[in-house]
C-alpha positions as CSV (number, residue, x, y, z in Angstrom):
1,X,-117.5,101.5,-158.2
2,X,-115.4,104.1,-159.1
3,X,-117.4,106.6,-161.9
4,X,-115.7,109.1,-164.5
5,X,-118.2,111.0,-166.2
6,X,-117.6,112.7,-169.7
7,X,-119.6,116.2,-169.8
8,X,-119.6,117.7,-173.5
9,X,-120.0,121.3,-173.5
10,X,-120.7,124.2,-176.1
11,X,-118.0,126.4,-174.5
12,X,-120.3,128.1,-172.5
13,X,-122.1,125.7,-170.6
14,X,-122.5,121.9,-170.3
15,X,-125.7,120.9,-171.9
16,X,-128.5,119.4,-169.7
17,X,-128.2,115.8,-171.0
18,X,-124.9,115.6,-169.7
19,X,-125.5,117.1,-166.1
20,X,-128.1,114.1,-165.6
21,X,-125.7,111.3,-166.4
22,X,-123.5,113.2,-164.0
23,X,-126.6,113.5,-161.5
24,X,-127.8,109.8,-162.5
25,X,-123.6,108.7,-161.5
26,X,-123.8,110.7,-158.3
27,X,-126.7,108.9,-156.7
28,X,-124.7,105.7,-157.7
29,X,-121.2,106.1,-156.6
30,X,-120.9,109.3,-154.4
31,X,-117.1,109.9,-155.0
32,X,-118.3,110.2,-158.9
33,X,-115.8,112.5,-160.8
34,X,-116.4,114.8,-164.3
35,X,-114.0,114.9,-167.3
36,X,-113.8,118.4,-168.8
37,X,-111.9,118.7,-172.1
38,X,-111.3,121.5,-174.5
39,X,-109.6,125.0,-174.4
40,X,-111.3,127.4,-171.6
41,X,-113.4,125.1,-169.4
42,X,-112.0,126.0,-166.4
43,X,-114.7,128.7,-165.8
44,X,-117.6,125.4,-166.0
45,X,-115.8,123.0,-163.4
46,X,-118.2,125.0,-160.3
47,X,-121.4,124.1,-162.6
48,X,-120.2,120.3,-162.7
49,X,-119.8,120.3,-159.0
50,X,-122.8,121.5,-158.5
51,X,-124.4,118.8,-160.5
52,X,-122.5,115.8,-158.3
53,X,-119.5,115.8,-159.5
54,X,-117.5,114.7,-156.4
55,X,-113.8,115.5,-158.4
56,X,-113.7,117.8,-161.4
57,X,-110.3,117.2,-164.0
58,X,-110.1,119.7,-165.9
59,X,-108.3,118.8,-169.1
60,X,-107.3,122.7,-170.9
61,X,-105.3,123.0,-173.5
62,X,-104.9,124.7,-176.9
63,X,-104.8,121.4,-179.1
64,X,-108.3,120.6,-177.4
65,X,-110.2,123.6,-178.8
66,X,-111.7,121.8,-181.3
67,X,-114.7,119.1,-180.9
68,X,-112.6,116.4,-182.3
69,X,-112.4,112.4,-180.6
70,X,-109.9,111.4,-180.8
71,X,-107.8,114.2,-178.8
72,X,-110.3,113.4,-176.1
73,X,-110.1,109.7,-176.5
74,X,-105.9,110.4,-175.5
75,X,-106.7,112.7,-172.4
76,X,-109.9,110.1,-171.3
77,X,-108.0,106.8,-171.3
78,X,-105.0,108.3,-169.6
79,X,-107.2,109.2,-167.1
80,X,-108.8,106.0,-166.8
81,X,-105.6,104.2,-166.6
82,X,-103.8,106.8,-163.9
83,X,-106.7,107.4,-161.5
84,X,-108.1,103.4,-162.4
85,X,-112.0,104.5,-163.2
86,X,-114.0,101.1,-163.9
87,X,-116.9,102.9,-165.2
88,X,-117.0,105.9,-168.0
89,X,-120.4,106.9,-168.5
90,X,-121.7,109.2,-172.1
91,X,-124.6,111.5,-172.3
92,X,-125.4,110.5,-175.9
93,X,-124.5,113.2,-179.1
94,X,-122.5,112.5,-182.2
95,X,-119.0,113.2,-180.5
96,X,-119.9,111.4,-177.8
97,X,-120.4,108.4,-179.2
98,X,-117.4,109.0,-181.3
99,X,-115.5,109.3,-177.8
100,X,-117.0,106.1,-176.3
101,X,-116.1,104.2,-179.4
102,X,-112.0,105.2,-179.9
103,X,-112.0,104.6,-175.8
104,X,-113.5,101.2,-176.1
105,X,-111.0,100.5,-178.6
106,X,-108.1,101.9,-177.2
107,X,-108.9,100.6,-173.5
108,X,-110.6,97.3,-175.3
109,X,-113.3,97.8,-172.9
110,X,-117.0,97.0,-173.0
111,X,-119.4,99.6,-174.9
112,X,-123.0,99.7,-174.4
113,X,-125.3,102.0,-176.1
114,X,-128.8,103.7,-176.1
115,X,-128.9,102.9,-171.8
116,X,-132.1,104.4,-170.4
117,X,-131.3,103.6,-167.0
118,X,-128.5,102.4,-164.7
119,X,-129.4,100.3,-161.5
120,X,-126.5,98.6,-159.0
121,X,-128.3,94.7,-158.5
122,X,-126.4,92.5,-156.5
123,X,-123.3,94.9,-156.4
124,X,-122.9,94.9,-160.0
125,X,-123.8,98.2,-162.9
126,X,-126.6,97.2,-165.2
127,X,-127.9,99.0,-167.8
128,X,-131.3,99.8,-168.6
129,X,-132.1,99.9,-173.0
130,X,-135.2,98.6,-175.0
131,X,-135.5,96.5,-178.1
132,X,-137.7,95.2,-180.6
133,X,-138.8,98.8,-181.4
134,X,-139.1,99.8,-177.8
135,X,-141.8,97.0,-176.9
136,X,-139.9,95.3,-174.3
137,X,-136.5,96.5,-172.2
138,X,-133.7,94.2,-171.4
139,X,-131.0,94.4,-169.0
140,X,-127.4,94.8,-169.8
141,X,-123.9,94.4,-168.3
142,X,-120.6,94.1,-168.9
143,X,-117.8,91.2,-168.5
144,X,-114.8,93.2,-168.1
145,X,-113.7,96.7,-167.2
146,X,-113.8,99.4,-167.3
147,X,-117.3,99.8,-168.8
148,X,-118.1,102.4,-171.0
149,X,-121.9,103.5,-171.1
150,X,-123.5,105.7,-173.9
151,X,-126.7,106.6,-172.1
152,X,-129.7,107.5,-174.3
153,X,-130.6,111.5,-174.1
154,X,-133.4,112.3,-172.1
155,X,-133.4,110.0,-170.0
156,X,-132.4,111.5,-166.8
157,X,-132.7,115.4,-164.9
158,X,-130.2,117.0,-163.0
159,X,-129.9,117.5,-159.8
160,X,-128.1,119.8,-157.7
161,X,-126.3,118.8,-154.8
162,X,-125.1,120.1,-151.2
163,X,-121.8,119.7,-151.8
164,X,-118.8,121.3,-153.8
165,X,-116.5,119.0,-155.6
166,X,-112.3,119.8,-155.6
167,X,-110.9,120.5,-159.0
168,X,-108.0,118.8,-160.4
169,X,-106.2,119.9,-163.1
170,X,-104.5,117.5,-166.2
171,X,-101.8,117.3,-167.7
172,X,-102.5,117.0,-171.3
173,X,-100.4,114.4,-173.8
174,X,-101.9,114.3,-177.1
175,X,-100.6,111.3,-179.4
176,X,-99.1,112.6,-182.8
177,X,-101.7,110.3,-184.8
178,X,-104.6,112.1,-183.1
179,X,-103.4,115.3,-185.0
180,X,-103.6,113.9,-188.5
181,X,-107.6,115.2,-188.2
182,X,-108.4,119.3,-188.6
183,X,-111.2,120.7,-188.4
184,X,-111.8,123.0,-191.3
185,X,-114.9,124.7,-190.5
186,X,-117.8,124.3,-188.2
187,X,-121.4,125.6,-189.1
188,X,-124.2,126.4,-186.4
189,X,-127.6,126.2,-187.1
190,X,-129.1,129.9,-186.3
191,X,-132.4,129.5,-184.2
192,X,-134.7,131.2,-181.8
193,X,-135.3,130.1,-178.4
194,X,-134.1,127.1,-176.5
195,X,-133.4,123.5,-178.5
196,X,-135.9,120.8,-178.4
197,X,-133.6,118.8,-175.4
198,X,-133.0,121.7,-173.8
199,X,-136.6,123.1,-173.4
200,X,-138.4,122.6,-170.6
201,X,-141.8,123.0,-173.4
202,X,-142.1,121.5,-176.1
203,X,-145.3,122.0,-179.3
204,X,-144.7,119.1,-181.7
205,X,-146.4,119.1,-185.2
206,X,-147.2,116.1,-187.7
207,X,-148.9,115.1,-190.7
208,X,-152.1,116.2,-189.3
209,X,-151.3,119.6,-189.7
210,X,-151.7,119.4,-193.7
211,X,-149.2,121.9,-194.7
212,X,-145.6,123.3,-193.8
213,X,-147.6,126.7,-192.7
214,X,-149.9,125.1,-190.4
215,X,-146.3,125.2,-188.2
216,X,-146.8,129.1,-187.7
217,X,-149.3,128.6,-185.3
218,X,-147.4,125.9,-183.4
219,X,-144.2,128.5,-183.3
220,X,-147.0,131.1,-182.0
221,X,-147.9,128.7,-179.2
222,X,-144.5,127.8,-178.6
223,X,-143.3,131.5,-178.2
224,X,-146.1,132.2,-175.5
225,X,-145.3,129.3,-173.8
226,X,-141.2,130.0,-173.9
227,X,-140.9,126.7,-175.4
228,X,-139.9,125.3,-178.8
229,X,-140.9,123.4,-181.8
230,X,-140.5,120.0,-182.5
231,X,-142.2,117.7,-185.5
232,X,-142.3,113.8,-186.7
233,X,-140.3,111.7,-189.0
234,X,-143.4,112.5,-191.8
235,X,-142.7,116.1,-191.6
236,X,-139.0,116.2,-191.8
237,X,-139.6,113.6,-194.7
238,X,-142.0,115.6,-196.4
239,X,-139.6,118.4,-196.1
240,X,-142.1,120.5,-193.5
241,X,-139.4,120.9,-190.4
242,X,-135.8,120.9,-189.9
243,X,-134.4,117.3,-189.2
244,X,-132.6,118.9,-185.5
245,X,-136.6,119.5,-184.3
246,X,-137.6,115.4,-184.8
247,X,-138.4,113.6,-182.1
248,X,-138.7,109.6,-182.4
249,X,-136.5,106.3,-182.7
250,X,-134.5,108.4,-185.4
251,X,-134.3,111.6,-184.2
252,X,-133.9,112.9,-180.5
253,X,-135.0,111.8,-177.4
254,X,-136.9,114.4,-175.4
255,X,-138.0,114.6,-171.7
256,X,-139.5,118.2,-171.4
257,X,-141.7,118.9,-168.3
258,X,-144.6,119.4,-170.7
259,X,-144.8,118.0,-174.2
260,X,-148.1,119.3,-176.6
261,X,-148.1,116.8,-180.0
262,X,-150.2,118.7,-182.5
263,X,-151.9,116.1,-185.0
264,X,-149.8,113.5,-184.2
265,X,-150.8,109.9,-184.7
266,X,-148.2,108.3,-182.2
267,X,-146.8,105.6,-183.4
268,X,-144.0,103.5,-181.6
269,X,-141.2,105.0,-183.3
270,X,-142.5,108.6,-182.5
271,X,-143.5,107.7,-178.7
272,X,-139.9,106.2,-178.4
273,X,-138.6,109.6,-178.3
274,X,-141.0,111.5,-176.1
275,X,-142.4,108.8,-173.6
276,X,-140.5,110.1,-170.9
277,X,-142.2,113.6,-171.1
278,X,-143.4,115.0,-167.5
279,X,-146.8,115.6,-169.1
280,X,-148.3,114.9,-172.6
281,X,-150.8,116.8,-174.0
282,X,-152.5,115.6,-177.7
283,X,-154.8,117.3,-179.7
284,X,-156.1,114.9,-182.7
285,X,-159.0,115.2,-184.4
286,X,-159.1,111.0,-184.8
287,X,-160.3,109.9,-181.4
288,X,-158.6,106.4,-181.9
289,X,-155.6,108.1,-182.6
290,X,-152.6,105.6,-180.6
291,X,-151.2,108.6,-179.1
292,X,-154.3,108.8,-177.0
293,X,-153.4,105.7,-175.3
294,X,-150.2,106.9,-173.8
295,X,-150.9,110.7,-173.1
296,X,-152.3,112.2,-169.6
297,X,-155.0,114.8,-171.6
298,X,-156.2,114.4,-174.6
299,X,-158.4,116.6,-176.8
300,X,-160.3,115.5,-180.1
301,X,-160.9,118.1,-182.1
302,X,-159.6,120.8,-185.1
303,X,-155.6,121.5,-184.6
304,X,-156.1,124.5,-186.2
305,X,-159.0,126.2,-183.9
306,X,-157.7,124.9,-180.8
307,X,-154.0,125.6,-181.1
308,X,-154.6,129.4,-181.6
309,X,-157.6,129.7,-178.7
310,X,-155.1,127.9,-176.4
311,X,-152.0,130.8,-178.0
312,X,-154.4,133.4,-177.0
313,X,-155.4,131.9,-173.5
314,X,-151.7,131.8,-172.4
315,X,-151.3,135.3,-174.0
316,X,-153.6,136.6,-172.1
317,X,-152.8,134.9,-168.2
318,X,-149.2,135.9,-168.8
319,X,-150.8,139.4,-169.8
């Protein structure tokens, strides 16, 4: 199996979701490489090293600044092609999966999506993914290659290695069709603290708060802890939350270390997208509550006596 890995970065750094596929592709295939693409990545090639990245191709160029596919779709399946990768593996975001798509097309490779695991079984790549609202999980595979793989975030943690990985720089040949696209203008949402799949903590609010307000004290307990805030499908409905903080089968996927849901009632589509967490704490005031069922504490009680008792507690033994 030869393994090219796609890592996505904010210009600064390569976001944690995409060092665990890298990780994940490492303890597959130990000669797996990394695909950086844009205008001054250079500078994160040591980080994707770090992270298993046995060969790093550095793809820099001017044209590439901008997050757009289908630049990155010309530099990817050259790649493919020259060096003869038969696996491309996704850490799942919008351009990502914008990426996998124009490379399937243009390669007319196999694309499989929303992958919670990968396993080698009888020398073959299969895919791990759930269906039927995340009650059962089915293996996948592909007929051809390569095989493209969109890999669910969350689902795995990186890990450093021993080893440093050689760089290798790329010549870039952008097609004149994949110009006809310009990005006009990009927006970033202003926030405090670490995002909800990049924070290790995680306070998550829903219905059973009762009011938008009742979030200040979850954003309290969220600052002592050095985590952030996260809510439910109901609450970015309802207009409570943001829609970037939901977690569930239509929001993000989360695996923090410790994850505190905050009258929550956990229903599948919510426990889709934080399952995974290390450790799940739930305060309900419902005892038969679903979320129970699935979480490794549990507390029954009033949200809004216990959430600022527990504030001050980690106020005061962090002094």
């Amino acid at each position: 199996m030869s393994t090219l890995v796609f890592l996505e970065h904010d210009g600064s750094s390569i976001p944690k979701g995409a060092l665990g596929v890298l990780s994940k592709a490492a303890s597959l295939d130990s000669d797996s490489a990394a695909a950086l693409v844009g205008s001054g990545v250079r500078e994160l090639a040591p980080e994707a090293a770090r992270f298993g990245a046995a060969r790093v191709f550095v793809a820099e160029d001017p044209q590439l600044e901008a997050p757009l596919p289908q630049t990155r779709v010309d530099v990817l399946s050259r790649l493919v092609q020259e060096q003869g990768f038969d696996t491309v593996l996704f850490a799942a975001s919008v351009l990502a999966a914008d990426v996998a798509g124009g490379l399937s097309a243009r390669l007319d490779a196999g694309l499989n999506w929303d992958l919670g695991d990968l396993v080698i079984e009888n020398g073959e790549l299969v895919g791990k993914r759930s269906a039927f609202g995340d009650t059962i999980l089915v293996d996948v595979g592909w007929t051809t290659t390569p095989r493209i793989g969109l890999i669910r975030s969350g689902s795995f943690d990186p890990a450093e290695q021993s080893s440093a990985g050689e760089v290798i720089d790329v010549d870039v040949a952008i097609e004149d069709f994949s110009t006809a696209a310009a990005l006009v203008a990009r927006d970033q949402e202003e926030q405090a603290g670490p995002s909800i799949e990049e924070a290790d903590i995680l306070v998550s609010g829903g219905r059973g708060l009762g009011s938008p307000e009742a979030f200040s004290l979850l954003e309290e307990l969220a600052a002592a802890l050095g985590g952030a805030v996260a809510s439910t499908r109901a609450v970015v409905d309802s207009g409570w939350y943001p829609y970037p903080t939901q977690v569930g089968q239509t929001g993000k996927v989360v695996s923090p270390k410790l994850y505190i849901g905050c009258g929550i009632s956990g229903a599948i589509q919510h426990k889709v997208g934080m399952q995974t967490s290390q450790t799940i704490v739930s305060i309900n005031k419902d005892p038969h509550a679903p979320i129970f069922d699935f979480s490794d504490l549990g507390v029954v009680g009033d949200l809004h006596e216990i959430v600022p008792k527990l504030t001050e507690l980690v106020k005061a033994r962090r002094g």
